[in-house]
MARLUM-574220 format. One record per residue (C-alpha): residue in three letters; residue number from 0; x, y, z. Coordinates in Angstrom, 1 decimal. Example, Ala and Ser with C-alpha at 12.3 -4.5 7.8 and 13.67 -1.06 7.14 Angstrom:
REC   residuo   num        X        Y        Z
REC       ala     0     12.3     -4.5      7.8
REC       ser     1     13.7     -1.1      7.1
//
This chain:
REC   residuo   num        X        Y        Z
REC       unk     0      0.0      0.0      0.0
REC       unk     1      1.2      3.6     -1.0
REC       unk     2      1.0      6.1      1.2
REC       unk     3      2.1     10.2      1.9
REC       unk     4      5.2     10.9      1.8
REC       unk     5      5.2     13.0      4.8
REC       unk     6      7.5     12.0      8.1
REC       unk     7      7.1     14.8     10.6
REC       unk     8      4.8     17.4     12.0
REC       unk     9      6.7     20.7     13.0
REC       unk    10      3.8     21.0     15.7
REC       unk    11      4.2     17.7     17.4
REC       unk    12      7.4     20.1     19.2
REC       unk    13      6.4     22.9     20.2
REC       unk    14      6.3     24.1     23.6
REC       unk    15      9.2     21.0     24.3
REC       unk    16     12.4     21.2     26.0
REC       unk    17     15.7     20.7     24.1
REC       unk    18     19.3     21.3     23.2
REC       unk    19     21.0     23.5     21.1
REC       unk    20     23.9     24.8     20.0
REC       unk    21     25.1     27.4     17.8
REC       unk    22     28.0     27.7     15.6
REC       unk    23     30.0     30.9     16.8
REC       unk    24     33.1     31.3     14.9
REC       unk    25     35.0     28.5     16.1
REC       unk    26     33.3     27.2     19.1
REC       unk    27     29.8     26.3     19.7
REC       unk    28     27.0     28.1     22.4
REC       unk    29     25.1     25.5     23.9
REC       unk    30     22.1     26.5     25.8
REC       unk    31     18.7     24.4     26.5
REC       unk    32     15.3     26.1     24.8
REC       unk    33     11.8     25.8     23.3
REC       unk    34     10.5     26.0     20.4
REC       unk    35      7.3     28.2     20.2
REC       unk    36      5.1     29.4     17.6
REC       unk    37      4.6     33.3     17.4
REC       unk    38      1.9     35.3     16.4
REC       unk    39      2.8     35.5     12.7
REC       unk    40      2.5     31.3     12.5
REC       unk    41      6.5     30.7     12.3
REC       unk    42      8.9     28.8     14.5
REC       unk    43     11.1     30.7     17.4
REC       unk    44     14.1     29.5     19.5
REC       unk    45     13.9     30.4     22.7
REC       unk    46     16.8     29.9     25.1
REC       unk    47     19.0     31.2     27.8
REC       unk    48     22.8     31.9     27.5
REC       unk    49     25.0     34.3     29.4
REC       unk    50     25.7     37.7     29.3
REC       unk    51     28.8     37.3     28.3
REC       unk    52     27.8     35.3     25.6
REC       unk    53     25.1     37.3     24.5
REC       unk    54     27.6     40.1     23.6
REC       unk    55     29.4     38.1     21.3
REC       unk    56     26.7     37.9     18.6
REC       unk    57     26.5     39.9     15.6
REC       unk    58     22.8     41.0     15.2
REC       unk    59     23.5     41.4     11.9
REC       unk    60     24.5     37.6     10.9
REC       unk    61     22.6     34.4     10.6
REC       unk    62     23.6     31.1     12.3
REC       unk    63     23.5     27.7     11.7
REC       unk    64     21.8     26.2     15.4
REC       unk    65     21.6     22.4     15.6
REC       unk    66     18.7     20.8     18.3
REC       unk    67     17.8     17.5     19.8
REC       unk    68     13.6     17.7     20.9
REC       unk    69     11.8     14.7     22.2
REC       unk    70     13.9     12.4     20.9
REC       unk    71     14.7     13.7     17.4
REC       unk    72     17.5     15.6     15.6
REC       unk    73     17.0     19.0     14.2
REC       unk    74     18.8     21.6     12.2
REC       unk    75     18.0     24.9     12.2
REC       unk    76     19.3     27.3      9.0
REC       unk    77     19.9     30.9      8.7
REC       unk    78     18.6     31.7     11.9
REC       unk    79     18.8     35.6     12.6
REC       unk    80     18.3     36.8     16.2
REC       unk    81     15.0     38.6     16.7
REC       unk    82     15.3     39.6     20.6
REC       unk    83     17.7     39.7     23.1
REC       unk    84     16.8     39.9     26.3
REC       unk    85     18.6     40.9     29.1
REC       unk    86     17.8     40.7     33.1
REC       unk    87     18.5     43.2     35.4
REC       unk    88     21.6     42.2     38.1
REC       unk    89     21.3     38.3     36.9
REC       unk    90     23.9     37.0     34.5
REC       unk    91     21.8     35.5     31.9
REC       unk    92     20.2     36.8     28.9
REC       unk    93     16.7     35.2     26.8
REC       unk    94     17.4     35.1     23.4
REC       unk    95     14.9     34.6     20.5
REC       unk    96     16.1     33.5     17.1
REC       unk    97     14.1     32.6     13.8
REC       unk    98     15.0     30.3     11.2
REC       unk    99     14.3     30.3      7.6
REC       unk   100     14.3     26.6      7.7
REC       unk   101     14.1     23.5      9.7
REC       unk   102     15.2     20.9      9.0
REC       unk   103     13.6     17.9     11.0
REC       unk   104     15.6     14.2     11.7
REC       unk   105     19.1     15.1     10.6
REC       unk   106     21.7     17.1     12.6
REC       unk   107     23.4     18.7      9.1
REC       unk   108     26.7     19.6      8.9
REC       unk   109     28.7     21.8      6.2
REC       unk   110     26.0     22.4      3.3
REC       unk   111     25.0     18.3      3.5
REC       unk   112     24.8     15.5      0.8
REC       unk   113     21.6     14.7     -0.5
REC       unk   114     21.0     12.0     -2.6
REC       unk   115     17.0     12.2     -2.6
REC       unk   116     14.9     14.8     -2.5
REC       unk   117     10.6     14.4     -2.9
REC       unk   118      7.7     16.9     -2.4
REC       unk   119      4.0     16.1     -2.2
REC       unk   120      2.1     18.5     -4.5
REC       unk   121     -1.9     18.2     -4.1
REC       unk   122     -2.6     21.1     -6.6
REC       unk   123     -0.6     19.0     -9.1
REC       unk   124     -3.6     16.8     -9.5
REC       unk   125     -5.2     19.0    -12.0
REC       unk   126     -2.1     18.7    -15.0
REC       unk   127     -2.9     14.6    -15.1
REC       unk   128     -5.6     13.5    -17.3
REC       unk   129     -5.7     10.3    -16.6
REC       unk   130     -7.4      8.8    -13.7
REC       unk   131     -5.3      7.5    -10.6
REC       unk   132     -9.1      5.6     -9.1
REC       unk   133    -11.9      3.8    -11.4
REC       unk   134    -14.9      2.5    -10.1
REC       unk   135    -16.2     -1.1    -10.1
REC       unk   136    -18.7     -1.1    -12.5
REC       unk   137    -20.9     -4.1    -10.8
REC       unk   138    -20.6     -4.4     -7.3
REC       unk   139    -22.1     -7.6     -5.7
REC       unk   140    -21.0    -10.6     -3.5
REC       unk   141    -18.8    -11.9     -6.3
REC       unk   142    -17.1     -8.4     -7.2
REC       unk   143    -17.0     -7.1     -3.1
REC       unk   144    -14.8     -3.7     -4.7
REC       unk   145    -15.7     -0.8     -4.9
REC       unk   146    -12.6      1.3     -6.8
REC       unk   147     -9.9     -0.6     -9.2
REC       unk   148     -6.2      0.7     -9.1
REC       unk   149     -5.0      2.2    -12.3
REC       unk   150     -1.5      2.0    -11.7
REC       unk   151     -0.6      5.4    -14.0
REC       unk   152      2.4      5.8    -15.5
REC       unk   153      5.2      8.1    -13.7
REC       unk   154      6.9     11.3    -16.1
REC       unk   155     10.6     11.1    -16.1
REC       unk   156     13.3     13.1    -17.5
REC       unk   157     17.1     13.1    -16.6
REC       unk   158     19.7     16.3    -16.7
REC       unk   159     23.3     16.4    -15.8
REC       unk   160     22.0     16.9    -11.9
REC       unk   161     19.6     13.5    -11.9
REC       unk   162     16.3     12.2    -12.3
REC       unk   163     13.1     14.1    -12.0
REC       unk   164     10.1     12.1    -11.6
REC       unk   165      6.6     13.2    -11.8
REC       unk   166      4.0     10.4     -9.8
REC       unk   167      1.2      9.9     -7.9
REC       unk   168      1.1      7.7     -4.5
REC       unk   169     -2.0      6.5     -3.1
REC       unk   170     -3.3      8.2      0.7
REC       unk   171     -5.9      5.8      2.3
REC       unk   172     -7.2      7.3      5.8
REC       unk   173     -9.5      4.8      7.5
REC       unk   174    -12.2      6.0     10.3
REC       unk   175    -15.2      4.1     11.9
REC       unk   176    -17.6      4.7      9.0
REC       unk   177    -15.7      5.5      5.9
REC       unk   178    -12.4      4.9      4.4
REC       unk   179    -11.2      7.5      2.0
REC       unk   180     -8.7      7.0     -0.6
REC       unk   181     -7.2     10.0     -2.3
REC       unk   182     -4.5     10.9     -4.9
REC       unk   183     -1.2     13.0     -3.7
REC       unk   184      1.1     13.6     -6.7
REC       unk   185      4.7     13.5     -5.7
REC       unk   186      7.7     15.3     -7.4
REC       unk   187     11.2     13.2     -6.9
REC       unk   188     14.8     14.3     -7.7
REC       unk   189     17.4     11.5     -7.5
REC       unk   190     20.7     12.8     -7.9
REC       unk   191     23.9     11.7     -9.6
REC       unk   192     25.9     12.6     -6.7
REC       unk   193     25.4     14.5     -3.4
REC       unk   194     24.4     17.9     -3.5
REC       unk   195     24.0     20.5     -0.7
REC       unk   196     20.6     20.9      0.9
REC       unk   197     19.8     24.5     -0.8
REC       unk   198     21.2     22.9     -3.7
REC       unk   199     17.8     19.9     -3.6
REC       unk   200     15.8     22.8     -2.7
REC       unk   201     16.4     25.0     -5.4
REC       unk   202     16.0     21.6     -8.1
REC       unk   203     12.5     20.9     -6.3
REC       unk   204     11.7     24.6     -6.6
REC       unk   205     12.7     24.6    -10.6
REC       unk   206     10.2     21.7    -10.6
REC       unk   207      7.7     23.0     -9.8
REC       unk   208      8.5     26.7    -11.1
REC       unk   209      8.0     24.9    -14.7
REC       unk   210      4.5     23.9    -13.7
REC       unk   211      3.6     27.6    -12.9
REC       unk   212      3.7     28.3    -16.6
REC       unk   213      1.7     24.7    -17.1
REC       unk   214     -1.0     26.0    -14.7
REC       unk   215     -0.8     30.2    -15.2
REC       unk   216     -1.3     30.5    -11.6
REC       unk   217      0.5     29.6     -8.1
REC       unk   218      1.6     26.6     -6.5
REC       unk   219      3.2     26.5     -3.3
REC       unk   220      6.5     24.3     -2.3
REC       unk   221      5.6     22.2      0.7
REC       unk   222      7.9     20.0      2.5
REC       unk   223     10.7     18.6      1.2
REC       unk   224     11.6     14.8      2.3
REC       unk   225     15.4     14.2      2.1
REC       unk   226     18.0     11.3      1.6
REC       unk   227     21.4     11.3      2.0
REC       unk   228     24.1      8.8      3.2
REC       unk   229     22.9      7.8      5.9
REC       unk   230     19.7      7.2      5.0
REC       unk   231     19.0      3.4      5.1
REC       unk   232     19.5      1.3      2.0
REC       unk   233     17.1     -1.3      2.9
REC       unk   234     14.0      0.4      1.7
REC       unk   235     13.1      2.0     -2.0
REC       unk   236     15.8      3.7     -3.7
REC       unk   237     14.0      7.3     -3.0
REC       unk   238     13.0      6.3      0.2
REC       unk   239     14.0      9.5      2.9
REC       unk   240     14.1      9.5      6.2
REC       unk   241     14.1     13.8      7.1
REC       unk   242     12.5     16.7      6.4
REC       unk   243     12.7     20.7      5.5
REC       unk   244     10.4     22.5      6.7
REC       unk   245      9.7     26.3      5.2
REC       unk   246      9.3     28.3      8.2
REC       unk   247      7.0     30.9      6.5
REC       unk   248      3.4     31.1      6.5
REC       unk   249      1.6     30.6      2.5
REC       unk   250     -0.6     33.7      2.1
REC       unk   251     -1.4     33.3     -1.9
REC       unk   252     -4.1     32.5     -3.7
REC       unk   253     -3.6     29.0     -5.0
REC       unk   254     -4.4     27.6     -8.6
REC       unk   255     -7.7     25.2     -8.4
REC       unk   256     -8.5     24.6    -11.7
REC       unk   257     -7.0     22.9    -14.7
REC       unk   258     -3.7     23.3    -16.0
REC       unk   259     -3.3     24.9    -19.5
REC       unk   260     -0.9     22.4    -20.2
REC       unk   261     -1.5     18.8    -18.9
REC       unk   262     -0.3     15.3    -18.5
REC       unk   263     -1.7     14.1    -21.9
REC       unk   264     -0.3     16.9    -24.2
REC       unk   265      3.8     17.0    -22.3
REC       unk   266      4.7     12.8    -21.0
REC       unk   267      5.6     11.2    -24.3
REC       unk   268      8.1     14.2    -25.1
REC       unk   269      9.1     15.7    -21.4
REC       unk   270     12.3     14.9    -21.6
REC       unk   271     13.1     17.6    -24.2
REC       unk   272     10.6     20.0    -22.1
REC       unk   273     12.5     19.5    -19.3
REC       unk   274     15.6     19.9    -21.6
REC       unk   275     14.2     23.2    -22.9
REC       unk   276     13.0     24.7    -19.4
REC       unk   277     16.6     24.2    -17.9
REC       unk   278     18.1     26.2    -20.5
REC       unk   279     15.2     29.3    -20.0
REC       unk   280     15.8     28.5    -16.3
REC       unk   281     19.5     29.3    -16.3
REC       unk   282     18.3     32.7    -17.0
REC       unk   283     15.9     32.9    -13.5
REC       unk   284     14.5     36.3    -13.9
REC       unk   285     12.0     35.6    -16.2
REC       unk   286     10.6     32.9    -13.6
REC       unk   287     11.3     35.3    -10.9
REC       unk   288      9.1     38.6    -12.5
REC       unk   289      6.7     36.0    -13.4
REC       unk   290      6.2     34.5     -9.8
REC       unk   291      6.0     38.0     -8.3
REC       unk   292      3.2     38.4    -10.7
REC       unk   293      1.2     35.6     -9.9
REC       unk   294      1.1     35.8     -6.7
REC       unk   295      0.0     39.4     -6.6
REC       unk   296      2.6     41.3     -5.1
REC       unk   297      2.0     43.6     -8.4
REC       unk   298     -1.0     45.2     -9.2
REC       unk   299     -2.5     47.0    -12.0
REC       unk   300      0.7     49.7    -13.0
REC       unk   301      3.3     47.8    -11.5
REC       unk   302      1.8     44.8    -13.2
REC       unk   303      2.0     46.2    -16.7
REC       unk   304      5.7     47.0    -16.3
REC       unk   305      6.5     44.0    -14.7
REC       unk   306      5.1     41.9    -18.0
REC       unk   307      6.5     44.6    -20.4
REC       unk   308      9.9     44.1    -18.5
REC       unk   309      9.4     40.1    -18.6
REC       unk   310      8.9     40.4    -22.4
REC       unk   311     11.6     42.8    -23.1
REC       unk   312     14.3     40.4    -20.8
REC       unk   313     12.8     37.1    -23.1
REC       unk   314     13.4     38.8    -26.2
REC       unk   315     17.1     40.3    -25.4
REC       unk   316     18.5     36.9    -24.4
REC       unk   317     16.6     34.3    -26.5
REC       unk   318     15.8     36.1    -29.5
REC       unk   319     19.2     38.9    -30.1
REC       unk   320     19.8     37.8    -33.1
REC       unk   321     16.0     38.7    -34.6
REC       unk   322     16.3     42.2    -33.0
REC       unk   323     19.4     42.6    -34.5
REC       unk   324     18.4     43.1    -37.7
REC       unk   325     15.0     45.2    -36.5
REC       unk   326     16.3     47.6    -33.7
REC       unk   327     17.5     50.9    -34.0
REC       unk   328     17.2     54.1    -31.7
REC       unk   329     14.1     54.1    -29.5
REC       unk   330     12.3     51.4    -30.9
REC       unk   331     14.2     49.2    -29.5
REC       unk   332     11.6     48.3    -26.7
REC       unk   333      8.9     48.3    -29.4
REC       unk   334     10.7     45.5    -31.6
REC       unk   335     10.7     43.5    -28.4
REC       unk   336      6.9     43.8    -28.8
REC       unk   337      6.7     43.7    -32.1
REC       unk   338      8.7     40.0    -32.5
REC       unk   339      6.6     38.4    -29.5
REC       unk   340      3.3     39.3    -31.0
REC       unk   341      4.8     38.2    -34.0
REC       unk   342      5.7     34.8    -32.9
REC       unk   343      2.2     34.1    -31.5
REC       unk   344      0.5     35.9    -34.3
REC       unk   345     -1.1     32.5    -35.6
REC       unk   346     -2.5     31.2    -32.4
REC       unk   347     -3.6     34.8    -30.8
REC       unk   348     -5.1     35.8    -34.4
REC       unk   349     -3.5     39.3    -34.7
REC       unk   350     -3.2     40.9    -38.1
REC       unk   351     -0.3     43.1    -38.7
REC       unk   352     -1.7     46.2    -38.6
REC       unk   353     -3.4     45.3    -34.9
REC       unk   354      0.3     43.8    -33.6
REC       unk   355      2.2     47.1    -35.0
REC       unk   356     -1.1     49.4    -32.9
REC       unk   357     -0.5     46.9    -30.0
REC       unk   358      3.2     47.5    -30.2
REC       unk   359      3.1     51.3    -29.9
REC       unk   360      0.4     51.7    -27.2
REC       unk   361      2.5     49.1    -24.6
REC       unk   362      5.6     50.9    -25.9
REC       unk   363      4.0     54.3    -25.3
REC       unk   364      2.3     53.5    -22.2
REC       unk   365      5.9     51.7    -21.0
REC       unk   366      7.7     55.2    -21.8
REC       unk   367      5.3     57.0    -19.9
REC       unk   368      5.1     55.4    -16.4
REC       unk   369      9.0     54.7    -16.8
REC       unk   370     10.7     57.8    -18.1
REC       unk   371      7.4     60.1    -17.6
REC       unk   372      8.0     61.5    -21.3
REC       unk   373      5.0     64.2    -21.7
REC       unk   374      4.8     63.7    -25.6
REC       unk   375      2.9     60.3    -25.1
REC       unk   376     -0.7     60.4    -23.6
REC       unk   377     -1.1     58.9    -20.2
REC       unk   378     -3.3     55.7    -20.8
REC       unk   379     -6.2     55.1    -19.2
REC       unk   380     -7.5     52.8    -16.4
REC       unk   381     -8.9     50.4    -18.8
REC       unk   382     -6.2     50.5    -21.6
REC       unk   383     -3.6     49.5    -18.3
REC       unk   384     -5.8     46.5    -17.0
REC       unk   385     -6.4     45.1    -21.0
REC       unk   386     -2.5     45.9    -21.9
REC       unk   387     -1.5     43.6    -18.5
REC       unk   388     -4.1     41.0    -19.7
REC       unk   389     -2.4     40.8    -23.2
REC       unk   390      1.1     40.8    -22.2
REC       unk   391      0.1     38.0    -19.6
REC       unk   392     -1.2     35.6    -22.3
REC       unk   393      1.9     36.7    -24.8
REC       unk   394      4.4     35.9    -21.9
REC       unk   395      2.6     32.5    -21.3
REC       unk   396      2.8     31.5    -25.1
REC       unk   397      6.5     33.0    -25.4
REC       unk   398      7.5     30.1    -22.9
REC       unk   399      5.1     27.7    -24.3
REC       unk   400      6.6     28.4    -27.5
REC       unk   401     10.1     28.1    -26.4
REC       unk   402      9.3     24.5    -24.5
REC       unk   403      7.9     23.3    -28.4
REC       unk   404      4.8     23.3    -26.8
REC       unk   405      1.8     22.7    -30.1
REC       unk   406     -0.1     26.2    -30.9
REC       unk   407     -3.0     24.8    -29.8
REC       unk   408     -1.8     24.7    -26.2
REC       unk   409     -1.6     28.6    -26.7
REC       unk   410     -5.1     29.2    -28.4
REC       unk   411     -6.9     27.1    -25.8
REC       unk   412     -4.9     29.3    -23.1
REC       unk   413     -7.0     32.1    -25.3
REC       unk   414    -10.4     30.7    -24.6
REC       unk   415     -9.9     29.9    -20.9
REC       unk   416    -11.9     31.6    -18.5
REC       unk   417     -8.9     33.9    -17.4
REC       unk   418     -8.1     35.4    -21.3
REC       unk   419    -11.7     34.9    -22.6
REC       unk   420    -12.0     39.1    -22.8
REC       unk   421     -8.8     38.8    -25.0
REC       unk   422    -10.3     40.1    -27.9
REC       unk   423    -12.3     42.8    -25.9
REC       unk   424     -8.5     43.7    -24.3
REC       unk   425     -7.7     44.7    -27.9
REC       unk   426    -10.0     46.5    -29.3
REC       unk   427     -9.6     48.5    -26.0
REC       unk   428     -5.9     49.1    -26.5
REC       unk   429     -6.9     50.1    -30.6
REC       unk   430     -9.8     52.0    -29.0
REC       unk   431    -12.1     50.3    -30.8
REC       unk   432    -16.0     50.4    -29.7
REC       unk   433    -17.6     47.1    -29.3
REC       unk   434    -21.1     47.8    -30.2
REC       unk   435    -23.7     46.5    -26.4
REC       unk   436    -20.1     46.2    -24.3
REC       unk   437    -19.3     48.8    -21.6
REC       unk   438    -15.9     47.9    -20.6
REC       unk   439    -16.4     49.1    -16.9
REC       unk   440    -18.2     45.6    -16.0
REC       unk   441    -14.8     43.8    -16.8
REC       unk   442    -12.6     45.8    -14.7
//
């Protein structure tokens, strides 16, 4: 029987003695503490050292802190010092430090070797098409079953790092008067050789960055499970044995809905996907303006420029040698435009004279929040909102087209829910009515 992939609960230690120790310099701070949760949700060390101790920290680094709680090993990483807190005429001072992670069954020294690293990824059930559970057609004394297995296929590519796999494991929670089966999909890394702990996370977190484009929304890193070695050898090959643990509260709006790109359409050619995306990758600001985006730390004018900038950063490192032979003096920003549009000009069904109008407004409206320039007109509400809209979807297909994604994958993104006022968006940006619409009921 399958089952989650989760070890630990950060919860089951809080408010429990333990050790510690802290690498200072060269020597270590020992000191006994708690762990406690705080009023923003995360984690806090709290513990008692000396005075004379105390003074010795710099407020300004983070430490590594290793722990042992009820029995268990922890690690505890970049952990800054929030509070000192010194007591009149006693030598002792309360300290309170918060990690960025946690990592939960290993005591890790240096940067660690990992061999394994897994994440479960619930939202991820949306990108498969096929089904995980079927039901029993007849169900009677001689067929007692009510749900057959369907033993799906996993989705495996290998790099120069190691092999990403892409499955689903099967949960089963049993109670008095139900038992519940349910799907978790799983993202796996086994790597060629050891790699440092930030090194797993960061190969997880390119993962799953890749299915942010698949889904055009957000999807949160949970928990990572981790092997390294001395993780036992008599289980699976990717069985783990520890945990990190973000120690960050999720506050954004998750993607629950199906993925623009699913399992069907990318497993019998992700291995050249997975080819293509670590090439965009090694370039991580397009991912990284993207993610800000979609997770709505940018709103409407910020918004816009972030997209602009997105597109204008794609074009300049994958396609230089296009605007070569199109850019001169200030239109360089505009070819940028200009060759996306172009490229997507098929499945978006522009004509050229709408890309060239298209081109000018974002360029103009680019100019005008950026450098100000009081020759261009300042665009309206509306003309913002629909420009963001557009550059969204001609971002999305930009990266779709670069992973040799089919068009179609790019004109259904077009007649989703999310881009269905597409057309609407530009005929606002050519100011073009559109006879019984009034644009203020989209925005």
């Amino acid at each position: 029987m399958e089952t989650s992939s989760s070890l630990f609960s950060i919860e089951d230690y809080i408010n429990k003695i333990g050790s510690f120790e802290l690498d200072l310099d060269d020597s270590k701070v020992c000191f006994e503490g708690t762990l406690f949760e705080h009023e923003n949700g995360k984690v806090i060390i709290s513990g008692k050292t000396s005075v004379e101790i105390a003074r010795l920290f710099d407020y300004r680094k983070s430490y590594r802190i290793t722990g042992f709680i009820d029995g268990q090993d922890f690690s505890f990483l970049n952990s800054i010092i929030r509070r000192a807190k010194y007591r009149s005429n006693i030598d002792s001072c309360i300290i309170e430090l918060e990690p960025s992670e946690i990592v939960i069954g290993r005591k890790i020294i240096g940067d660690g070797k990992i061999l394994v690293a897994t994440m479960e990824l619930p939202e991820l059930s949306w990108f498969f098409t096929d089904r995980q559970f079927k039901e029993t057609v007849v169900f009677n004394e001689g067929s007692p079953a009510l749900l057959d297995y369907c033993f799906p296929d996993d989705i495996c590519a290998e790099d120069h790092i190691g092999t990403l796999r892409i499955s689903r494991v099967m949960n089963c929670e049993w109670g008095h008067s139900k038992v519940c089966y349910s799907s978790i999909p799983i993202l796996t890394i086994e790597f060629k050789k050891p790699v440092s702990i930030i090194n797993a996370r960061e190969q997880i977190a390119k993962a799953r960055n890749l299915f942010l484009f698949f889904a055009d929304g957000y999807l949160p890193l949970h928990n990572i499970c981790l092997a390294d070695d001395k993780t036992s050898k008599d289980y699976c090959p990717d069985y783990c044995d520890f945990e990190l643990v973000a120690n960050s509260v999720e506050e954004y709006k998750i993607k629950d809905e199906p993925f623009f790109v699913t399992s069907d359409i990318v497993k019998s050619d992700f291995q050249s996907i997975w080819y293509r995306w670590s090439k965009l990758y090694s370039h991580k600001f397009i991912s990284y303006l993207y993610f800000e985006v979609i997770r709505n730390r940018a709103t409407w004018i910020n918004r816009f420029l972030n997209f602009a900038q997105a597109i204008e950063l794609f074009e300049n490192i994958y396609r230089a040698d296009v605007l070569k032979k199109t850019t001169y003096g200030d239109r360089e920003f505009k070819s940028c435009i200009l060759d996306a549009l172009t490229q997507l000009q098929l499945s978006l069904a522009l004509d050229d004279e709408q890309i060239e109008i298209i081109a000018d407004s974002v360029k103009n409206a680019r100019n005008y929040f950026t450098h100000y320039n009081s020759k261009h007109a300042e665009p309206s509400y509306h003309e913002v909102f629909s420009m963001s809209r557009v550059l969204n979807l001609v971002l999305i297909g930009l990266v779709y087209k670069k992973l040799g994604l089919p068009d179609h994958v790019i004109e259904n993104a077009k007649l989703s829910r999310d881009y269905s006022s597409f057309d609407r968006d530009v005929a606002v940006i050519l100011k073009k009515p559109i006879d019984n619409v009034d644009y203020n009921a989209f925005f």
